[in-house]
FIBA-776967 format. One record per residue (C-alpha): residue in one letter; x, y, z. Coordinates in steps of 0.001 Angstrom, whole numbers, plus 500000, padded with zeros to 6 digits. Layout:
residues N
<r><type>a</type><px>X</px><py>Y</py><pz>Z</pz></r>
...
***
This chain:
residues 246
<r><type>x</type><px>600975</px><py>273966</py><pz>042835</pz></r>
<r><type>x</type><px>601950</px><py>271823</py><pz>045408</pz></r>
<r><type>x</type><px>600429</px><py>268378</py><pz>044292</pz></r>
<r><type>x</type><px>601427</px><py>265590</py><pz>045987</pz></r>
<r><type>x</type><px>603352</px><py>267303</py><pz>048402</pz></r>
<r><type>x</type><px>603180</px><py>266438</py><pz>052597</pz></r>
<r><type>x</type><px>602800</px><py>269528</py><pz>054549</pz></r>
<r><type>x</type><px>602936</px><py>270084</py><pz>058245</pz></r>
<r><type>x</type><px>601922</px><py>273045</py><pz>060214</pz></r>
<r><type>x</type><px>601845</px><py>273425</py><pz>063504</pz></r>
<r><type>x</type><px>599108</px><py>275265</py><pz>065773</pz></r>
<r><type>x</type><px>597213</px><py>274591</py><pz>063062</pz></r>
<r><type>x</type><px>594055</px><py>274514</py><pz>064843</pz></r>
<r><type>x</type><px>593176</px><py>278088</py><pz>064321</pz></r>
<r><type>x</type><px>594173</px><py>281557</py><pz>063160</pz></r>
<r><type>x</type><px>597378</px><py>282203</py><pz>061474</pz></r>
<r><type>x</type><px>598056</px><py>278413</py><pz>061520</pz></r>
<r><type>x</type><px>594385</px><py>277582</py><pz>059992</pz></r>
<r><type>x</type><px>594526</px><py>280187</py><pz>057490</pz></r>
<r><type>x</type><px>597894</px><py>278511</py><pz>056103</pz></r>
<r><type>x</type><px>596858</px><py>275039</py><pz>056549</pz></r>
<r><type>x</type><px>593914</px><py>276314</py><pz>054400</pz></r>
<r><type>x</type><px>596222</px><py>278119</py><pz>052108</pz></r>
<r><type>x</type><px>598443</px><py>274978</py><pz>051439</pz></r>
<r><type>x</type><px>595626</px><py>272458</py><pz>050660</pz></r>
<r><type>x</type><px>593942</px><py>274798</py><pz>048118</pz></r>
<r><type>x</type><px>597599</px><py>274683</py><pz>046405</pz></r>
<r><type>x</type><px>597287</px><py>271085</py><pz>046345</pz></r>
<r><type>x</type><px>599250</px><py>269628</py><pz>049657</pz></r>
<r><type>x</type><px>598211</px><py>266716</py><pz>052371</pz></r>
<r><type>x</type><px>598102</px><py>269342</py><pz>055274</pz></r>
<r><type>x</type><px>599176</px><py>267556</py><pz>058788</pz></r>
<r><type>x</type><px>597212</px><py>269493</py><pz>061245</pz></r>
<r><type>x</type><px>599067</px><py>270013</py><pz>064162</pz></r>
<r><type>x</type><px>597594</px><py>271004</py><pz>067987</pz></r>
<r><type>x</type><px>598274</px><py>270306</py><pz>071370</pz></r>
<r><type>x</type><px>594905</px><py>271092</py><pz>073101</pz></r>
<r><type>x</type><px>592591</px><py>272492</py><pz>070064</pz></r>
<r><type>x</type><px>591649</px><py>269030</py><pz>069138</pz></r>
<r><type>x</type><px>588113</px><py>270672</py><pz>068204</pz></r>
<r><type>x</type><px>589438</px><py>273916</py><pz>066103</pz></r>
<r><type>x</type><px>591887</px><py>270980</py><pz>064942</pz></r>
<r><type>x</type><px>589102</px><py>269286</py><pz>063010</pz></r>
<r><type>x</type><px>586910</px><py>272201</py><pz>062483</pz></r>
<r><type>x</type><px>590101</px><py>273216</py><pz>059637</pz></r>
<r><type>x</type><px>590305</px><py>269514</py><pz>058824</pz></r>
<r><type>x</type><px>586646</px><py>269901</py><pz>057578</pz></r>
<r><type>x</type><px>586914</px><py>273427</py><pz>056121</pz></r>
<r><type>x</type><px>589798</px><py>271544</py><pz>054009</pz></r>
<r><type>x</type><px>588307</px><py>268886</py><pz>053049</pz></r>
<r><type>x</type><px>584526</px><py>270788</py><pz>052393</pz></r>
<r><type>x</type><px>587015</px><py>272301</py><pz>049602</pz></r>
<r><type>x</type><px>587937</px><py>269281</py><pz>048307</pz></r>
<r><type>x</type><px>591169</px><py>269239</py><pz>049583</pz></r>
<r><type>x</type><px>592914</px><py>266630</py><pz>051901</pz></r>
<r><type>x</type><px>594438</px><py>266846</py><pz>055573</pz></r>
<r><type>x</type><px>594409</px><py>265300</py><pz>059067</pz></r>
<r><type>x</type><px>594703</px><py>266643</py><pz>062371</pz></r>
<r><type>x</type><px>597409</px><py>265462</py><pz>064370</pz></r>
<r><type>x</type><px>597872</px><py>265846</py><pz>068572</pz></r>
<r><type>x</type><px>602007</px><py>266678</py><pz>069278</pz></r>
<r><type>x</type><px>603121</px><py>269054</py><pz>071804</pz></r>
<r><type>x</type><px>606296</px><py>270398</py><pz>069643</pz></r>
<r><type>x</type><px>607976</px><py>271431</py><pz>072893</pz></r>
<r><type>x</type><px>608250</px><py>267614</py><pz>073797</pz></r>
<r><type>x</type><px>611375</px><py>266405</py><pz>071891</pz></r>
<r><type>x</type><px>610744</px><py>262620</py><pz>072198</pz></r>
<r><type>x</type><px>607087</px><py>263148</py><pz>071256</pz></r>
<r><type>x</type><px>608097</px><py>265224</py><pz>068053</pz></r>
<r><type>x</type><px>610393</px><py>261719</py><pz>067055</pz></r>
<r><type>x</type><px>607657</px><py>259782</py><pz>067481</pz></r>
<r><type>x</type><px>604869</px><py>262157</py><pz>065353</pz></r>
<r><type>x</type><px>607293</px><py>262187</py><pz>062819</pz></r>
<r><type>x</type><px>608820</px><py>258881</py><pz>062294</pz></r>
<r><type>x</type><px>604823</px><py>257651</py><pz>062079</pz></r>
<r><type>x</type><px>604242</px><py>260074</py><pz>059842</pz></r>
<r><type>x</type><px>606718</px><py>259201</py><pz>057546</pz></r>
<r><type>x</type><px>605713</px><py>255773</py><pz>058127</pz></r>
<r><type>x</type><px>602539</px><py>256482</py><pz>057171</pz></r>
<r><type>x</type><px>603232</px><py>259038</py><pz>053891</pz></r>
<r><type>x</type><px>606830</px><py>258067</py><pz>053160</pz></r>
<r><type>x</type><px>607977</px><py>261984</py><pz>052978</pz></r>
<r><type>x</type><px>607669</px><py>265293</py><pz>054281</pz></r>
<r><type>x</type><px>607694</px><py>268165</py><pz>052540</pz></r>
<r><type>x</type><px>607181</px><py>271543</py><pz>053673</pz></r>
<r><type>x</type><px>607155</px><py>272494</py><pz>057608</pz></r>
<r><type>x</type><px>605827</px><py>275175</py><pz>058460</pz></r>
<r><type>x</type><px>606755</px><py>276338</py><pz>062430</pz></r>
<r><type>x</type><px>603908</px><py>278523</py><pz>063302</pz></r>
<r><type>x</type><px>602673</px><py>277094</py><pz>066944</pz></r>
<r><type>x</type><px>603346</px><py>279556</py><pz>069423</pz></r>
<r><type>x</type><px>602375</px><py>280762</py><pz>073025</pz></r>
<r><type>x</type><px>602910</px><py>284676</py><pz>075103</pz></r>
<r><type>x</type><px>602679</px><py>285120</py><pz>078164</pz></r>
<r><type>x</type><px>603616</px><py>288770</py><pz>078565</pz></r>
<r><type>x</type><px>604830</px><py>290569</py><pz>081261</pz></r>
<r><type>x</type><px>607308</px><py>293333</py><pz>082192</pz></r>
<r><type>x</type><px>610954</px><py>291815</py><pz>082740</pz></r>
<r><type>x</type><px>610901</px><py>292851</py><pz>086361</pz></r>
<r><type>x</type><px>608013</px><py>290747</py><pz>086950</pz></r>
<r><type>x</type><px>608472</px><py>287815</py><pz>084640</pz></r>
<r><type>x</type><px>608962</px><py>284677</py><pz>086296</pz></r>
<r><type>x</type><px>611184</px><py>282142</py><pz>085074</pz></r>
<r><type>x</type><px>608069</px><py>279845</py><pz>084475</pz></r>
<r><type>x</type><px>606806</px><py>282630</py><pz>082003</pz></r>
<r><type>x</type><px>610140</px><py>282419</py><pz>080475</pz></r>
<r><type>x</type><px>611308</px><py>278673</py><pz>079972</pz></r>
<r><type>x</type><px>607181</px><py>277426</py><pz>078599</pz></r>
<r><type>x</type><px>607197</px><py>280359</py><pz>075743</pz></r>
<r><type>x</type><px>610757</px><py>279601</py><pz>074932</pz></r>
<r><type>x</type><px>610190</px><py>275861</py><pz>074853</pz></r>
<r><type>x</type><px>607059</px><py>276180</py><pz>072951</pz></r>
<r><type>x</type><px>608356</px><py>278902</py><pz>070559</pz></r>
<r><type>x</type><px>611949</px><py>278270</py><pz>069964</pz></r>
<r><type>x</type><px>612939</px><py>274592</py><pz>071594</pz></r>
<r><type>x</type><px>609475</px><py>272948</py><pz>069247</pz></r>
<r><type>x</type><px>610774</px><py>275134</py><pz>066271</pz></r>
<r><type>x</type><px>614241</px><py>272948</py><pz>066847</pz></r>
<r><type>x</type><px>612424</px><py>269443</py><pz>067730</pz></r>
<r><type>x</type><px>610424</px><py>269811</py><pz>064371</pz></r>
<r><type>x</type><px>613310</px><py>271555</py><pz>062160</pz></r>
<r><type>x</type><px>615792</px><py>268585</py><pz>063023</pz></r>
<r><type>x</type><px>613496</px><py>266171</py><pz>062289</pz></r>
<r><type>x</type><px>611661</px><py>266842</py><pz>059001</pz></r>
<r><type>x</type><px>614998</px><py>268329</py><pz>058135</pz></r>
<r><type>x</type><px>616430</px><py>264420</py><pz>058210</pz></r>
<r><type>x</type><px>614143</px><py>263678</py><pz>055968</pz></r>
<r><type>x</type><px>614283</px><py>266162</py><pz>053608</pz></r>
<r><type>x</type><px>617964</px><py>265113</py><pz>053095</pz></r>
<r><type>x</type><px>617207</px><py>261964</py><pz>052115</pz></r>
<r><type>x</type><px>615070</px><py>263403</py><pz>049900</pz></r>
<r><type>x</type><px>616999</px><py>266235</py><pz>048550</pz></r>
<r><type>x</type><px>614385</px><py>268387</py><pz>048357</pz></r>
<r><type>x</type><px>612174</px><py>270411</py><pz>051123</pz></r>
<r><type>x</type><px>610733</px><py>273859</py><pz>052455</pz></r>
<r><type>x</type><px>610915</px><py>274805</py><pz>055586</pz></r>
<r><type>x</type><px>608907</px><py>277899</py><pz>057247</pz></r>
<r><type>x</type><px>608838</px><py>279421</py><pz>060676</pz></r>
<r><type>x</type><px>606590</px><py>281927</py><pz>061995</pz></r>
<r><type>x</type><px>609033</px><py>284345</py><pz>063804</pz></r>
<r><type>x</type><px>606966</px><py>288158</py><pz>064582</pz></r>
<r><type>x</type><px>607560</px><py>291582</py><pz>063943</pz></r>
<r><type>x</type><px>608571</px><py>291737</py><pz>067937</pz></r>
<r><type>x</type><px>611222</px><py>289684</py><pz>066936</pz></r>
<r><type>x</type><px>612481</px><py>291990</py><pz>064667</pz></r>
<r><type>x</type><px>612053</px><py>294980</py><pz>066798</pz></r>
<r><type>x</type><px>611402</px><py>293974</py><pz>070484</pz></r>
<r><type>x</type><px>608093</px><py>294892</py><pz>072406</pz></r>
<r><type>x</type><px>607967</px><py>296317</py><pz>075633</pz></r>
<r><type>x</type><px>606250</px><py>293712</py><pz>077573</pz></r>
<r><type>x</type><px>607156</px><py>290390</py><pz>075407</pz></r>
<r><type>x</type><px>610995</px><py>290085</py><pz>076843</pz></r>
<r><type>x</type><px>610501</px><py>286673</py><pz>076389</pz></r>
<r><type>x</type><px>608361</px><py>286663</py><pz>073608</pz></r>
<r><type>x</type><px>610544</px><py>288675</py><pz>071729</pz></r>
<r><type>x</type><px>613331</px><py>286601</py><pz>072579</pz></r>
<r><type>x</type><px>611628</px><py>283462</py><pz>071213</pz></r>
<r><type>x</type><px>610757</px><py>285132</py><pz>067837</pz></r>
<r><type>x</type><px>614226</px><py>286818</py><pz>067043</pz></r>
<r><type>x</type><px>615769</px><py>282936</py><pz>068013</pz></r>
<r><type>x</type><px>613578</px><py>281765</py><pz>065350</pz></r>
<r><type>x</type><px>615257</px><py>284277</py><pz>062825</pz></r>
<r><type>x</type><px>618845</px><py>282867</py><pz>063650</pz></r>
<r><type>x</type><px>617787</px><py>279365</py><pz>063815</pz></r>
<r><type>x</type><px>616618</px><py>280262</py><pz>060259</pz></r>
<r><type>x</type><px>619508</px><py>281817</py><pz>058955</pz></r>
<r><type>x</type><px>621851</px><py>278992</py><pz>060420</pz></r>
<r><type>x</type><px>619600</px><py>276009</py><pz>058975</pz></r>
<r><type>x</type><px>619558</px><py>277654</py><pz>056079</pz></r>
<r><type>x</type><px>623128</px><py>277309</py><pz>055826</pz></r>
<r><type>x</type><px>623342</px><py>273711</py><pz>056666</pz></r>
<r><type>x</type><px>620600</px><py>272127</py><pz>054191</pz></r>
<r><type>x</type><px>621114</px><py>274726</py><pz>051412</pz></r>
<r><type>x</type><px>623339</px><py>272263</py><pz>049543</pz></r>
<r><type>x</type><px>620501</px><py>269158</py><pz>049364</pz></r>
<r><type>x</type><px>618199</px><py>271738</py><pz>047908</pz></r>
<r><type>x</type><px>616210</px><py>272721</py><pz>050894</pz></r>
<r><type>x</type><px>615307</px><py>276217</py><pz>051475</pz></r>
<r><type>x</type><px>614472</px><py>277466</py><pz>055314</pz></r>
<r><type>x</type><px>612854</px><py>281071</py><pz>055489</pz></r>
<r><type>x</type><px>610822</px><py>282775</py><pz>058156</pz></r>
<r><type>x</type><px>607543</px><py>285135</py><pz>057803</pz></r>
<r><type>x</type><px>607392</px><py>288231</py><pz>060408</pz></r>
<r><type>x</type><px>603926</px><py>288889</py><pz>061197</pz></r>
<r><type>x</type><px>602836</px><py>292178</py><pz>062450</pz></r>
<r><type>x</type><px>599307</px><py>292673</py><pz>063676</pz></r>
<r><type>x</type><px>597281</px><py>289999</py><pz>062826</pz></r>
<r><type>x</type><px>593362</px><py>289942</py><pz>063354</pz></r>
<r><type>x</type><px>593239</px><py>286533</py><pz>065220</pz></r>
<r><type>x</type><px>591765</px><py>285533</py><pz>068719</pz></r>
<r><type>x</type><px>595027</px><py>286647</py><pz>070092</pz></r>
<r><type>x</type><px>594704</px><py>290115</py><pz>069630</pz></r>
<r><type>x</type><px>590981</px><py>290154</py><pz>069441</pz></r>
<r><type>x</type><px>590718</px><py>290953</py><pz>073353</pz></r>
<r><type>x</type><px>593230</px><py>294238</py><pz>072761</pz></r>
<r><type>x</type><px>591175</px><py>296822</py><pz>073818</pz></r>
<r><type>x</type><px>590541</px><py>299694</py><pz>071697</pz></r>
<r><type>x</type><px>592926</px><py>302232</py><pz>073054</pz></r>
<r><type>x</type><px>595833</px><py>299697</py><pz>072716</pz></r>
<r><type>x</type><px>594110</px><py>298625</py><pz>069031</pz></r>
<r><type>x</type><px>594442</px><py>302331</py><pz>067933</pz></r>
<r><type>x</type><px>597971</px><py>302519</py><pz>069502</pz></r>
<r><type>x</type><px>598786</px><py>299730</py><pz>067403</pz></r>
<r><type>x</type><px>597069</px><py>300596</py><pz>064342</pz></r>
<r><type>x</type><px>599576</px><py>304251</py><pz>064565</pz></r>
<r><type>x</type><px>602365</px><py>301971</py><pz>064532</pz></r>
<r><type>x</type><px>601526</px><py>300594</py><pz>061059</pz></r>
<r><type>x</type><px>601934</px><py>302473</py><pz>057818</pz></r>
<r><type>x</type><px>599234</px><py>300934</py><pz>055981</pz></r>
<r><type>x</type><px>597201</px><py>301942</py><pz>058828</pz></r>
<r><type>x</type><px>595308</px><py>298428</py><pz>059770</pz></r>
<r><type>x</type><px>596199</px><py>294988</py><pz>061000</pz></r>
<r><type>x</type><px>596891</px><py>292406</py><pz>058897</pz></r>
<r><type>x</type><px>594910</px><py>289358</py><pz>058110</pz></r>
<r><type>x</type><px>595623</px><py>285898</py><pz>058520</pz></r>
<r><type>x</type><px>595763</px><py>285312</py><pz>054833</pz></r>
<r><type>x</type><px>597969</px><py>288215</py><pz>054217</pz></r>
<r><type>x</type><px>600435</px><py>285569</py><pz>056198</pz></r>
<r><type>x</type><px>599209</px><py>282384</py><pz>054763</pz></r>
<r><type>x</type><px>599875</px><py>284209</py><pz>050987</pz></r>
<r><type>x</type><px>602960</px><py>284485</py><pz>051969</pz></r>
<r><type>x</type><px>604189</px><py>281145</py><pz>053307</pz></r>
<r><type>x</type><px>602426</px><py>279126</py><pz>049948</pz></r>
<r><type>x</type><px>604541</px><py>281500</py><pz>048326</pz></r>
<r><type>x</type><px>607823</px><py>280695</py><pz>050055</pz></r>
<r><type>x</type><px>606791</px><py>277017</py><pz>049762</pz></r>
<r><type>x</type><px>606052</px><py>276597</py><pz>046310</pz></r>
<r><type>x</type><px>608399</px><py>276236</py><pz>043347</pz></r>
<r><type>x</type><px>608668</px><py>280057</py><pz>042686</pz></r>
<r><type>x</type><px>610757</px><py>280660</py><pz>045928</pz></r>
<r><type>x</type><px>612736</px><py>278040</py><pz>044881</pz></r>
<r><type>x</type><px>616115</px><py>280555</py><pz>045026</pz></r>
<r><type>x</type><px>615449</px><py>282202</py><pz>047922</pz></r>
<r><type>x</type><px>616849</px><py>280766</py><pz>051255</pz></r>
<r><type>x</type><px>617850</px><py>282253</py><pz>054879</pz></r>
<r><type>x</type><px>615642</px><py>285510</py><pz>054595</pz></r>
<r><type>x</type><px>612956</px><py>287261</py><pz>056585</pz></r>
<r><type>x</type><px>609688</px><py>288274</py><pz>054891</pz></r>
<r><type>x</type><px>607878</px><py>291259</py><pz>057292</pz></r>
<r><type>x</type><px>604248</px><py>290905</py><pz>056337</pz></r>
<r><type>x</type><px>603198</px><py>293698</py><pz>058824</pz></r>
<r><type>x</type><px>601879</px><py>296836</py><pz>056692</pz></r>
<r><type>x</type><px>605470</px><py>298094</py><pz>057002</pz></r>
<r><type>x</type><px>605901</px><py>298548</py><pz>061215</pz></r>
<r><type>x</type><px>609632</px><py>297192</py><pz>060425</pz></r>
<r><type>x</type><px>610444</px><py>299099</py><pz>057453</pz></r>
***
């Protein structure tokens, strides 16, 4: 259980994010519902938490904004006195095949994937220290792991997270913070929802188990990592994609 524990999760405001924002109040945790422009699907899981009697608030940051990520946490911890658990799950594509990817298409889903992993990483991480005690989770992708034709810079973002992992892992391990990441393969969310069915069924091949995932199938996964029972494990990557990385 996670009583008393703050949690924050960014691109909370739907899908994956929602679905472990939902995951972590039901364990017990304050969930800090981070968006940047879902303010809406931001307090559409705000209710859905609450309705369950759990508690959370939504909470507007763009996490590729260093300064603004300062300021959203130091009021935070203002406000709550500690943070907890982290989970790094907001995230953007915008594919495209390298020969035609722009440098714009590049630099926003690197800043919003990997550069707002960092802002939010170095500073919940400075608080965990103090506390000696902490979780931290990012979201990489099973195109991370493998590379996707298509998501150069997608791909790029996702396997940074993994390092980034590993090498915070490293540095907090000692004040009894653990830093892991979750590899998602295909998830049913509004992101893949407008695949059409030949590239569905292409996918689907891909997969052992035969079907994509569901956003719980992630969210299990990250309470897990977060909660006492993970406790000894630190620096790894957990592939919840019906075994496409196997």
């Amino acid at each position: 259980m996670l009583e008393n524990r703050v949690a924050v999760v960014t691109g909370g405001a739907k899908g994956i994010g929602r679905a472990i924002a939902l995951a972590l109040a039901a364990e017990g945790a304050l969930v800090i519902v981070n968006y940047r422009g879902s303010k809406d699907q931001a307090q559409e899981t705000v209710r859905q938490i609450e309705a369950a009697g759990g508690k959370a608030e939504a909470v507007s940051c763009d996490v590729a904004d260093g300064a603004a990520v300062e300021a959203c946490f130091a009021d935070l911890l203002a406000r709550y006195g500690r943070i907890d658990i982290l989970v790094n799950n907001a995230g953007i594509t915008k594919d495209g095949l390298l020969m035609r990817m722009g440098e714009e298409e590049w630099d926003s889903v690197l800043n919003a994937n990997l550069k707002g992993a960092f802002h939010c990483c170095k500073w919940a991480a400075k608080a965990m220290l103090k506390q000696r005690s902490g979780r931290i989770i990012n979201i990489s992708s099973v195109s991370g792991v493998m590379g996707n034709a298509g998501q150069a810079n997608y791909s790029a973002s996702k396997a940074g997270l993994i390092g980034l992992t590993k090498s915070v892992a490293r540095e907090v391990a000692s004040r009894g913070i653990t830093v892991n990441a979750v590899a998602p393969g295909f998830v049913d969310t509004d992101m893949t929802a407008g695949l059409p069915a030949r590239v569905r069924e292409a996918a689907s091949s891909q997969i052992p188990l035969g079907h994509f995932g569901r956003p719980e199938d992630i969210a299990a996964a990250v309470a897990f990592l977060a909660s006492e029972k993970a406790g000894y494990i630190t620096g790894q990557v957990l592939c919840v994609d019906g075994g496409m990385a196997m």
